[in-house]
N, C-alpha and C positions, 0 to 999 in steps of 0.2 A: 444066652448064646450070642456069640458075633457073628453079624451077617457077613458072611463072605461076598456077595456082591459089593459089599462098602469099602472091600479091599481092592475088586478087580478094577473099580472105577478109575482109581487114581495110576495104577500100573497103564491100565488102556490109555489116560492121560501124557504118561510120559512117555509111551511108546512114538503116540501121534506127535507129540511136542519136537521128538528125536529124529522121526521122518523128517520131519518140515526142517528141521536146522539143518538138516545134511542135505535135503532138498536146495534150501537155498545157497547154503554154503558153496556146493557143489554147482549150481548156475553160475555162480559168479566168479568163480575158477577156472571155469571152463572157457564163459565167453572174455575172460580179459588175458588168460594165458595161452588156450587151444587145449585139445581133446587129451593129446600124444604130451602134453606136458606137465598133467596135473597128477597126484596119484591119488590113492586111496588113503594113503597118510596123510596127506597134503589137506581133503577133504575131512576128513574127520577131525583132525587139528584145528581146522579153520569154525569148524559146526560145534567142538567142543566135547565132543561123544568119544565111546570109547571105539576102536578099531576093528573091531567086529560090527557095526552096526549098520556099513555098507551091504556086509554079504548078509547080514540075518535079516535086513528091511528089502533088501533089492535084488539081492545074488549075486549081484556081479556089478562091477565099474560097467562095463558096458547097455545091461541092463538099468543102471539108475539114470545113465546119457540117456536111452529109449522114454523112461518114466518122466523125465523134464521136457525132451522133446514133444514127446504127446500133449504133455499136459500145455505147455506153452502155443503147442498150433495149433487145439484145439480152441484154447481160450482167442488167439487173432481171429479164427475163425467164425468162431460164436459172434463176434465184432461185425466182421464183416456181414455174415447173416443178415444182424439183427438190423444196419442201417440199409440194407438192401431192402428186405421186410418195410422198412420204413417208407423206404422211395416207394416200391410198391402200394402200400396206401396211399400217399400224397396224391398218385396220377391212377387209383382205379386198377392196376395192375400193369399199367404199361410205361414204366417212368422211363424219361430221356436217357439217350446214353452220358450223356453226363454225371445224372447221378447216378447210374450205375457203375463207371468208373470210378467215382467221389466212393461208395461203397468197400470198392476193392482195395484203393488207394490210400485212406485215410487212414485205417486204425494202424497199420504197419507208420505209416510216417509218424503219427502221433504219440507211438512208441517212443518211435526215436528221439522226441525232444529232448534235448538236455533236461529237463524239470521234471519228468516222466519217470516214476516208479517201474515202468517194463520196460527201459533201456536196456536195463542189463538181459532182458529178456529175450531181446530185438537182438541183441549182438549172439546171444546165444544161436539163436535161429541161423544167423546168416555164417556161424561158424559150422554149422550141424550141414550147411549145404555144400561147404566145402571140407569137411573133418570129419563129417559124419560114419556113424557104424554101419555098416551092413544095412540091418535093419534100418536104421532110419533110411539108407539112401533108395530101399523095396518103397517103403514108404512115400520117400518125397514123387519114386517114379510112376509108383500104381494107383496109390490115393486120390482121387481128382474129382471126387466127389463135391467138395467145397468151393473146383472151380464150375465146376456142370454150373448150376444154377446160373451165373455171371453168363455162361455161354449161350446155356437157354435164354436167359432177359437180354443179351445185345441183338442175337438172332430176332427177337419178338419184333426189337427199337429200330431193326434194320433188316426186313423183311427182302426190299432191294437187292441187298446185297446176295450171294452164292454163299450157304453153310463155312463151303473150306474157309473164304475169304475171312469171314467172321471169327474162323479160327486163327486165323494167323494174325490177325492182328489183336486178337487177343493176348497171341504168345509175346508179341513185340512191346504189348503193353505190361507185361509180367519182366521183359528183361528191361523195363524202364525200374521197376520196385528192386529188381535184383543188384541194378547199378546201382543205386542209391545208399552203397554200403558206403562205412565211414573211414574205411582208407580211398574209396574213387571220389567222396565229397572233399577230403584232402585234397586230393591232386586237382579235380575242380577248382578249389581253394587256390591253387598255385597257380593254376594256369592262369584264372581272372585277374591275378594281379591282388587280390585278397577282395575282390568285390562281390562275391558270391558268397554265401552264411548259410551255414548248417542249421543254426539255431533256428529261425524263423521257418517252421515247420508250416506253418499257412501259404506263405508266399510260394513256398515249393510246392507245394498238395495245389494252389491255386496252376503254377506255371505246366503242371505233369496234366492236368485237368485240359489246359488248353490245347496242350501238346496231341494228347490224347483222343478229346476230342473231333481236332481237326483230323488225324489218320483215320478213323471214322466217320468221317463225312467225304471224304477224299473222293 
């Protein structure tokens, strides 16, 4: 007799194989065209599957934007976490606001390199903040779990300071990542005269570091 499981293996194989292409296909559609300009043919075309396999893997175009969204801020976030965790051992639990900024700040720029496998990742995100669906935008506004922590460790680093305080300059340090998209480092680009560069993803993560810091110490 043939084992039927010997059959299921390779079907459950192609299934996953056919997420993932339409998964990525679909990131990259998104963040280089925008949300309202891609379709469902467009995506499937591009991942190479057949035209049902949006609605039978995801249900809907707007549900598979949902499924890349998560899956992508989840993943910055686990980043972010994990070097904060980090700073945390180094100092015994109470690391500088430095490196808890260096934390926040880094896996999102890091992204963005040029040379960076999650570029394309990074543009999606920052397309999702202003294209985003519904759902994502519950999401971007009620979610705040993955900044609490950041809020909790600068509140510890800066005892001194009044709670609100600490919030707000927390927020000013979020619209420093938010600015850092790659049409405002263009016009950046412009204004300098062309002496300002995208690429050198250190130099920035080191100048936001500085920036950031001093409002913090202020």
């Amino acid at each position: 007799m043939s084992d039927p499981l010997a059959h299921e293996a390779p079907a459950e194989e192609n299934e996953a194989a056919t997420k993932a292409a339409v998964l990525a296909a679909a990131e990259r559609l998104f963040a280089l065209h925008g949300f309202q300009n891609v379709s469902v043919r467009d995506i499937t075309a591009e991942a190479g599957v057949n035209l049902a396999s949006v609605n039978y893997h995801f249900g809907s175009k707007d549900a598979l934007l949902f499924e890349i969204f998560r899956r992508r801020t989840a993943e910055l976030n686990r980043e972010r976490a994990r070097m904060l965790h980090e700073a945390n051992a180094r100092h015994g639990g109470a690391p500088p606001v430095r490196e808890i900024l260096e934390a926040l700040f880094a896996p999102p720029l890091r992204w963005s390199a040029p040379d960076n496998a999650r570029r394309i990742s990074l543009q999606f995100i920052i397309r999702a903040r202003g294209e985003g669906t519904a759902e994502m935008r519950e999401a971007l506004q009620h979610d705040v779990s993955h900044l609490a922590r950041f809020a909790d460790a600068l509140i510890a680093a800066r005892p001194d300071l009044p709670r609100e305080e600490v919030y707000w300059r927390l927020h000013f340090c979020l619209g420093m990542i938010h600015n850092n998209r790659f049409a405002e480092l263009d016009r950046l680009h412009h204004l300098s005269g062309g002496i300002t560069r995208e690429g050198d993803v250190e130099a920035l993560l080191g100048r936001m570091l500085d920036f950031a810091e001093a409002g913090f110490s202020a």
